[in-house]
C-alpha positions as CSV (number, residue, x, y, z in Angstrom):
1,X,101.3,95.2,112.0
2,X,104.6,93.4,111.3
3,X,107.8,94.3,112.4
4,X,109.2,96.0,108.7
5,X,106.4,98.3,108.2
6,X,106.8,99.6,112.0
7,X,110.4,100.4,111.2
8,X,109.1,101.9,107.8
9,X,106.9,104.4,109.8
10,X,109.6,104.9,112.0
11,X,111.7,105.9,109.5
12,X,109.3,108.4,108.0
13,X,108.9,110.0,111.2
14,X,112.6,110.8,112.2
15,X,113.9,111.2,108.2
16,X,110.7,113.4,106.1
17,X,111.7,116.0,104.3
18,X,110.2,119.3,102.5
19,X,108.1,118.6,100.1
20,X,109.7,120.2,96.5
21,X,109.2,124.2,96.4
22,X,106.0,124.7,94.0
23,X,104.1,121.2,94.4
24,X,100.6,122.3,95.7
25,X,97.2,120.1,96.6
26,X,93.8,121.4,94.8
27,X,92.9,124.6,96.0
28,X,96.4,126.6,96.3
29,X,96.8,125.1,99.9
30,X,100.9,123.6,100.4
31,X,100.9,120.6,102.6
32,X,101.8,121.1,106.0
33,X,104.8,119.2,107.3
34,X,104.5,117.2,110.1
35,X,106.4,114.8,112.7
36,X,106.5,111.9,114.7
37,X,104.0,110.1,112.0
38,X,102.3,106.2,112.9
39,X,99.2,104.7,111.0
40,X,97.6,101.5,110.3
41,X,97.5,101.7,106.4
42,X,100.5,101.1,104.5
43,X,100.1,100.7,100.6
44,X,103.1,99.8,98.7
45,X,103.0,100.4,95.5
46,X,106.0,97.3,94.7
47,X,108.6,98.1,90.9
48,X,107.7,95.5,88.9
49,X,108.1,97.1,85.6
50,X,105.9,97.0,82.8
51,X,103.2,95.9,85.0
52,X,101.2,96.5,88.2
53,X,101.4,95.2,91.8
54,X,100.7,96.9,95.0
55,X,100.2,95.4,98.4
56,X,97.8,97.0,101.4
57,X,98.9,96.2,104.7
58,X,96.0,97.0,107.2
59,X,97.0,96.0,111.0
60,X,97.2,92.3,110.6
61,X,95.2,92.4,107.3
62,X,96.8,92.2,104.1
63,X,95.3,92.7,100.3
64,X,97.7,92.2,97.0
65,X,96.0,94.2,94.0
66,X,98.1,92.0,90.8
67,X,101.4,90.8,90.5
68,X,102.9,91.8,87.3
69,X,104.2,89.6,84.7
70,X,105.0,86.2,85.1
71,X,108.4,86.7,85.7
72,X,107.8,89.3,88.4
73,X,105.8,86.4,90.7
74,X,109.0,85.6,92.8
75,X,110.0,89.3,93.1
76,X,106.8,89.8,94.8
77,X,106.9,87.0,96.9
78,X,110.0,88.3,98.0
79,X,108.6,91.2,98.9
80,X,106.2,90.2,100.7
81,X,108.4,88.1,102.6
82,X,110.2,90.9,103.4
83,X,107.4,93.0,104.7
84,X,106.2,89.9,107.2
85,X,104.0,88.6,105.3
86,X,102.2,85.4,106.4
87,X,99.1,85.2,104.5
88,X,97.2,87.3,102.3
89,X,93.6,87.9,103.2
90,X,92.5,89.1,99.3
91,X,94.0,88.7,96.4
92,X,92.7,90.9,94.1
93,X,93.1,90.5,90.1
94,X,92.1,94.1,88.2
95,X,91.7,92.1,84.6
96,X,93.6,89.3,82.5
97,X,96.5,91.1,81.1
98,X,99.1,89.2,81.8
99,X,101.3,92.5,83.2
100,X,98.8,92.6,86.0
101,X,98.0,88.6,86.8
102,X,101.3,87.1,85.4
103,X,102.8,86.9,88.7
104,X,99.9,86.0,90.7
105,X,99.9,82.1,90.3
106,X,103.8,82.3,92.0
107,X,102.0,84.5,95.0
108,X,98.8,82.5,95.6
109,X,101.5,79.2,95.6
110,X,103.5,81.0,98.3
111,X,101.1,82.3,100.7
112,X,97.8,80.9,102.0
113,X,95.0,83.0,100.6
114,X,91.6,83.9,101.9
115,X,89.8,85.2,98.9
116,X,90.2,85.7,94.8
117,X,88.3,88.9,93.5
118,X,88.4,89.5,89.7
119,X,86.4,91.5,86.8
120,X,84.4,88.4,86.1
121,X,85.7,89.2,82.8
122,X,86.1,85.5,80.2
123,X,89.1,86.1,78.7
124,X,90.5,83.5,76.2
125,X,94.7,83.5,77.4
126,X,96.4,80.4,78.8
127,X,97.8,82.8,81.3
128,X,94.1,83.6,83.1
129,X,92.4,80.0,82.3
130,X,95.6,78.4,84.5
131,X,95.1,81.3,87.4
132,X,91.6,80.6,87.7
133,X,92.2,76.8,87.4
134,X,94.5,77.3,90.5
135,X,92.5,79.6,92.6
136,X,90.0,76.1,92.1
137,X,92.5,73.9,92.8
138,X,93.1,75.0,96.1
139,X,89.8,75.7,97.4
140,X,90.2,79.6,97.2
141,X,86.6,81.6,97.3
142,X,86.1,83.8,93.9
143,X,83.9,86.3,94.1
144,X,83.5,88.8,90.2
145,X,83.8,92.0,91.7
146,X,81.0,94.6,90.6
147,X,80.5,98.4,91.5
148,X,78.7,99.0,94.8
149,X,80.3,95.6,96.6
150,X,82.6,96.5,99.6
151,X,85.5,94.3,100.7
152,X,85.6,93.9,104.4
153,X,89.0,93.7,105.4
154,X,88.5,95.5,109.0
155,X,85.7,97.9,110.4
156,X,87.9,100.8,110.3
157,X,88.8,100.3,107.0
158,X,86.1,101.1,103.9
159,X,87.1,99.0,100.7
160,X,84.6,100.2,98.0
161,X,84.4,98.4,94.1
162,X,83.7,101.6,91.9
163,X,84.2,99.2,89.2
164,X,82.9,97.4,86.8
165,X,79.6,98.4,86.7
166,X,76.8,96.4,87.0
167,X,76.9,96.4,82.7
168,X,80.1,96.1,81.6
169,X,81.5,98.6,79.3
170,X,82.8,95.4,77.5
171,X,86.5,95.9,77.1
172,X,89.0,94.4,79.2
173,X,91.0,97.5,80.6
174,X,88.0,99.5,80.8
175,X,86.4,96.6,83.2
176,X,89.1,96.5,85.1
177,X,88.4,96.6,88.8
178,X,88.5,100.2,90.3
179,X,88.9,99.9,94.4
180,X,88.6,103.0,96.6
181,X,90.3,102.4,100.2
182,X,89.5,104.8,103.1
183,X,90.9,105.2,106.3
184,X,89.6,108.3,108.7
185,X,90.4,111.6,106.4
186,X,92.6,109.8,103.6
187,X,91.6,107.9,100.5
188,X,93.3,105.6,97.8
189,X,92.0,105.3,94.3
190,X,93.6,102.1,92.9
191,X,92.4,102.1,88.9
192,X,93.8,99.0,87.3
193,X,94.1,99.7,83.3
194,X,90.9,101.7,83.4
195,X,90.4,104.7,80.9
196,X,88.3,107.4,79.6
197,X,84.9,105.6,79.3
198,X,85.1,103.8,82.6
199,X,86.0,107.3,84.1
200,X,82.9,108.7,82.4
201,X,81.1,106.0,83.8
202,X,82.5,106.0,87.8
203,X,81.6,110.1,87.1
204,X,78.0,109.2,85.9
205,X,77.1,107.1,88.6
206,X,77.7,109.7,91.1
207,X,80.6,108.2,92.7
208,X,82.7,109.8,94.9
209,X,85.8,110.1,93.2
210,X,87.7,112.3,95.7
211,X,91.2,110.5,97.1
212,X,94.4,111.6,98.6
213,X,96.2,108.9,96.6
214,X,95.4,108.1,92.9
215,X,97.5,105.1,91.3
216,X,97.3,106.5,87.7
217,X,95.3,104.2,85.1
218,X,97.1,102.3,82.7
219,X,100.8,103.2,83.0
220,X,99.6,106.8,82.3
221,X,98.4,105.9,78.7
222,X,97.0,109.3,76.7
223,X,93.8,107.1,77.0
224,X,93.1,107.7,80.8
225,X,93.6,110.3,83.8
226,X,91.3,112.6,81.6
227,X,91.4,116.5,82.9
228,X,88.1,115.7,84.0
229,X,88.6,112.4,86.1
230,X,91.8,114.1,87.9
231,X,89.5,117.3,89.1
232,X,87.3,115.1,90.6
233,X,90.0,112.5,92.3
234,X,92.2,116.0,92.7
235,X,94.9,113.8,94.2
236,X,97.6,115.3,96.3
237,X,100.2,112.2,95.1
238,X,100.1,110.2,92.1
239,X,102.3,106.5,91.4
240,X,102.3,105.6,87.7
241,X,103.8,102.1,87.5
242,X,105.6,102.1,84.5
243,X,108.9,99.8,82.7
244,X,112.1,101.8,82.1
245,X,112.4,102.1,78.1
246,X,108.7,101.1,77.8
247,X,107.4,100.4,74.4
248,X,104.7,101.9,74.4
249,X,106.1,105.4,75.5
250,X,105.0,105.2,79.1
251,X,103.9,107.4,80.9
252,X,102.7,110.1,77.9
253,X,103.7,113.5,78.4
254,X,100.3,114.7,78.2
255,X,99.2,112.6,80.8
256,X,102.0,113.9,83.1
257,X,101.3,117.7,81.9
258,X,97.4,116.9,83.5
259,X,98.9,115.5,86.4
260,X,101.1,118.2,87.1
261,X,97.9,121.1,86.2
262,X,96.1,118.9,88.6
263,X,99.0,120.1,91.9
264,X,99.8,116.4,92.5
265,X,103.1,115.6,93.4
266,X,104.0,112.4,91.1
267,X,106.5,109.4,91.8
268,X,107.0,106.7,88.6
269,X,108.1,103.1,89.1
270,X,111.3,103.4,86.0
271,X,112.6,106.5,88.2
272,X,111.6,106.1,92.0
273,X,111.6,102.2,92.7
274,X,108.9,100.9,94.8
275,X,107.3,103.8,96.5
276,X,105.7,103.4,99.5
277,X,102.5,105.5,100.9
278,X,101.6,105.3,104.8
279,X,98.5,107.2,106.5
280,X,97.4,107.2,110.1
281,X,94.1,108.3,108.8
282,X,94.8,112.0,109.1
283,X,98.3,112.3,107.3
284,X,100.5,110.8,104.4
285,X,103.8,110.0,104.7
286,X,105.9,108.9,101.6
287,X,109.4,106.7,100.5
288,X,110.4,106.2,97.1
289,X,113.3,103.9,96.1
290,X,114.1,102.9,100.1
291,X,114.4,106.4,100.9
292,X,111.9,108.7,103.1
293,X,110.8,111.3,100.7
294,X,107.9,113.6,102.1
295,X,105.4,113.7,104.7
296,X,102.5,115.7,104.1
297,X,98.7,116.6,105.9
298,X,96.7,116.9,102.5
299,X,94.2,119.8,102.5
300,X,90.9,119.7,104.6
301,X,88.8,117.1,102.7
302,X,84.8,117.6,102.1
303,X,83.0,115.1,104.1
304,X,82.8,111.7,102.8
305,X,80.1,111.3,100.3
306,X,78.0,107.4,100.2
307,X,79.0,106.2,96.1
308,X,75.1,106.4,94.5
309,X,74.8,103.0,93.3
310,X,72.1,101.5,90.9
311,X,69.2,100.1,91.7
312,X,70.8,96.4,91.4
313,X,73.9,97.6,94.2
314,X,74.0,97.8,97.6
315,X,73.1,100.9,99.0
316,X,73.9,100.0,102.4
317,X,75.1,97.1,105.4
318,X,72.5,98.6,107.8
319,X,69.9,96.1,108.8
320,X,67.1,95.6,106.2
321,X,63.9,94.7,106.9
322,X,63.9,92.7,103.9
323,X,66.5,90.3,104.5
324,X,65.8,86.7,106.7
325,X,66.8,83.2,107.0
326,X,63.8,81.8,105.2
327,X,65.1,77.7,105.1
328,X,67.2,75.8,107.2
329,X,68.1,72.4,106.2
330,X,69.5,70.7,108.9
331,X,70.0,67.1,107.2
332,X,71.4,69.1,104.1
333,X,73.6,71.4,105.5
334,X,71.8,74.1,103.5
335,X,70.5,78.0,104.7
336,X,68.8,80.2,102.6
337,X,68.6,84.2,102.8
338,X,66.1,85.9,101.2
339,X,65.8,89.5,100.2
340,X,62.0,90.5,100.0
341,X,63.2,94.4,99.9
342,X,62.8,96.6,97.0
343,X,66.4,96.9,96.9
344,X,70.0,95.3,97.2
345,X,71.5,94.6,100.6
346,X,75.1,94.0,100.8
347,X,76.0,91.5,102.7
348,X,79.5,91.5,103.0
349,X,80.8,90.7,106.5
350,X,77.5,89.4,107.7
351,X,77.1,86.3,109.4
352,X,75.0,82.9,109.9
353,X,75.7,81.1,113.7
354,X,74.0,78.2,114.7
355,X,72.6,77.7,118.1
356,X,75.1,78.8,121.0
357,X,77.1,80.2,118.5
358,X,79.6,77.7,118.2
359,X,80.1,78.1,114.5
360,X,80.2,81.2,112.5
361,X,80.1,81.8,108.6
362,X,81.0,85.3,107.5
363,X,79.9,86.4,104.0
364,X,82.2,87.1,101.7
365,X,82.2,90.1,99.7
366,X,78.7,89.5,98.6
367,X,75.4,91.4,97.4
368,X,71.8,90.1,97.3
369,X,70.0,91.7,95.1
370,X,66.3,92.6,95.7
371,X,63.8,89.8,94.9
372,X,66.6,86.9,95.2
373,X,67.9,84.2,97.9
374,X,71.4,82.7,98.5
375,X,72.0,79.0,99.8
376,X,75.1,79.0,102.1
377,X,75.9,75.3,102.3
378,X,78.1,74.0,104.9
379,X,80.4,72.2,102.8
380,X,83.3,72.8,99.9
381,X,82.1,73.7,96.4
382,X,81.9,76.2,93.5
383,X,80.8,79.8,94.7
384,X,78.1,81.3,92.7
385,X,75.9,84.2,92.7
386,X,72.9,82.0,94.6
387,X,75.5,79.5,96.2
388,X,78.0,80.2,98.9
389,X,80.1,77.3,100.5
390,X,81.2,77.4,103.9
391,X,83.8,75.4,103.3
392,X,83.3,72.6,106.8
393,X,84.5,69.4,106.3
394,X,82.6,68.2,109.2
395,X,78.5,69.0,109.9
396,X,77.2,72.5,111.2
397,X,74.1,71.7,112.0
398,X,72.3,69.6,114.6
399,X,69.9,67.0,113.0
400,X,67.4,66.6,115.8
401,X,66.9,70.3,116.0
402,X,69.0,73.9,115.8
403,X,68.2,77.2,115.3
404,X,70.4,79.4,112.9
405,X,70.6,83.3,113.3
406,X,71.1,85.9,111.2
407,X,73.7,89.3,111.7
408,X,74.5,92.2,110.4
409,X,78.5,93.3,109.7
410,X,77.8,94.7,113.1
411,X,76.9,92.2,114.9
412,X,72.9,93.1,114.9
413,X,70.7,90.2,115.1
414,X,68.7,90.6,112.0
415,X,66.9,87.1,111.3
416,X,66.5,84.2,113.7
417,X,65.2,80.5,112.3
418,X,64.1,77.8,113.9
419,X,64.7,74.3,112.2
């Protein structure tokens, strides 16, 4: 972790205060103060308005979820800079509207980035057509995030797409990207512009919608954070990002009335700055504006529950019997993976070595759907649902003979080919 966010934790441990008299978590249960806090997982939820931007810091792993508006792009780099920074390992864009991915052709142009993830959404603005023109440009990988995917960021740390589904709802906030984060006993909800119906659908599918940490859907619009949604997340803190003197009357009083029925403690963008969320995996600590503003151990969680996915999602990173190297190439660069399972088998942070291991190719966040093969080809080019890229300028593969292996995310030799 970089220097700034250890003097952040420090700072929560030696400065927390009592949380306000009357906030309570789900359940009647106060918070428990406690001391002397350190964690891994620091989510800062950055001020940039009218618009959304928050940055995970994970150990040495970093994820940016938007950027705001155009004009925020430098205030974010800034930022980021300012939290040591060096690279960003995900970028992650929840949907075109320009108060989420303004500001995230200024970021990608500052930092070195290992991977694009968007709705998959076509969306006809200038603004969009010249991000995705620029993730091309400089050889970023794009995956279209869809419901059941995981982003692997670190082993310890679960990154789960609850949405879009595998249909899309077919609006542009409603498909907005939906990522639940867990570390040990805590977990973030980050919702993007989502609403009501893809609420009703995360419910439906039998997600687990439980989290410690909710960033409110759109700017707390009437049109999301339904009573129903926030039973289910029951959050013990809520960040709306939201502009001072909004046009649209962000956040809606009703929205905020739900929240507060709900006993989550609530910090907004216009009045508390950038506010600042750490966990150690067992306990929250929070700033607002700069300032340490509670510590808090949220109530004893129910275990865990696996998200039920659809037939067409992963359902698992376990081995599958299904899944093998079923063509090596070796004068075309080219492996392919087949599924032959009944079922999808994400494939996210597995990887293809060649003989000796001297090279290694990680999939990205990536699932193979039951029936279907991918070709991961050694060179640069276009990423597409049966085409990965490794990205090598030079040649993987030995001509007059190799042998390419197959392993799971951990590190389980699952298919071994001979070519």
């Amino acid at each position: 972790m970089s220097p700034a966010p250890l003097r952040l934790l420090l700072c929560i441990a030696l400065c927390g205060c009592i949380i306000a008299a009357g906030c309570s978590i789900p359940g009647g249960q106060q918070p428990e103060i406690v001391s002397g806090l350190s964690g891994d997982l620091v989510v800062h939820f950055i001020d940039v308005g009218q618009g959304d931007s928050i940055l995970l810091q994970f150990r040495d792993k970093t994820m940016l979820i938007d950027a705001g508006e155009r004009g925020m792009g430098e205030r974010v780099v800034a930022y980021l800079e300012s939290q040591g920074v060096k690279q960003i390992d995900v970028v992650v864009a929840t949907h075109a509207h320009s108060d989420h991915i303004g500001g995230l052709a200024t970021v990608i142009s500052a930092f070195p980035v290992g991977r694009f993830v968007d709705a998959g959404q076509a969306h006809p603005s200038a603004t969009y057509e010249n991000l995705l023109a620029l993730v091309e440009e400089r050889g970023i990988p794009y995956t279209a995030a869809e419901r059941g995917q995981a982003i692997a960021l670190d082993p310890d740390l679960e990154v789960l797409v609850f949405n879009p589904a595998v249909q899309p709802i077919g609006d542009i906030n409603e498909d907005s990207v939906v990522l639940k984060a867990t570390y040990g006993d805590i977990s973030y909800l980050f919702t993007g512009d989502a609403g009501k119906p893809a609420e009703e659908s995360m419910a439906a599918a039998g997600l687990d919608l439980d989290a410690d940490v909710l960033k409110v859907g759109h700017h707390a619009s009437r049109y999301a954070s339904s009573a129903a949604f926030l039973s289910a997340v029951s959050p013990a803190i809520s960040v709306i990002f939201v502009g001072e003197g909004n046009d649209y009357g962000h956040p809606h009083e009703e929205v905020l009335e739900r929240l507060r029925a709900a006993g989550s403690r609530v910090y907004r963008t216009d009045l508390d700055g950038t506010v600042v969320v750490a966990t150690d995996g067992r306990t929250l600590a929070v700033t607002a504006g700069g300032a340490p503003a509670a510590t808090v151990t949220p109530a004893a969680a129910t275990p865990a529950m696996t998200p039920t996915m659809t037939a067409t999602t992963p359902a698992t990173t376990a081995p599958s019997p299904g899944v093998s190297i079923t063509g090596l190439d070796l004068r075309d660069e080219v492996v392919t993976v087949t599924n032959a399972g009944a079922a999808a088998v994400n494939l996210t942070g597995w990887t293809i070595t060649d003989e000796g291991a001297r090279n290694t190719y990680t999939f990205p966040v990536f699932a193979l759907d039951a029936g279907a093969g991918v070709t991961v080809h050694s060179g640069a080019g276009n990423e597409t649902a049966a085409d990965l890229y490794w990205g090598r300028e030079s040649p993987v593969w030995n001509n007059d003979g190799d042998t390419a292996t197959l392993a799971d995310a951990n590190g389980t030799t699952v298919s071994i080919l001979e070519g």
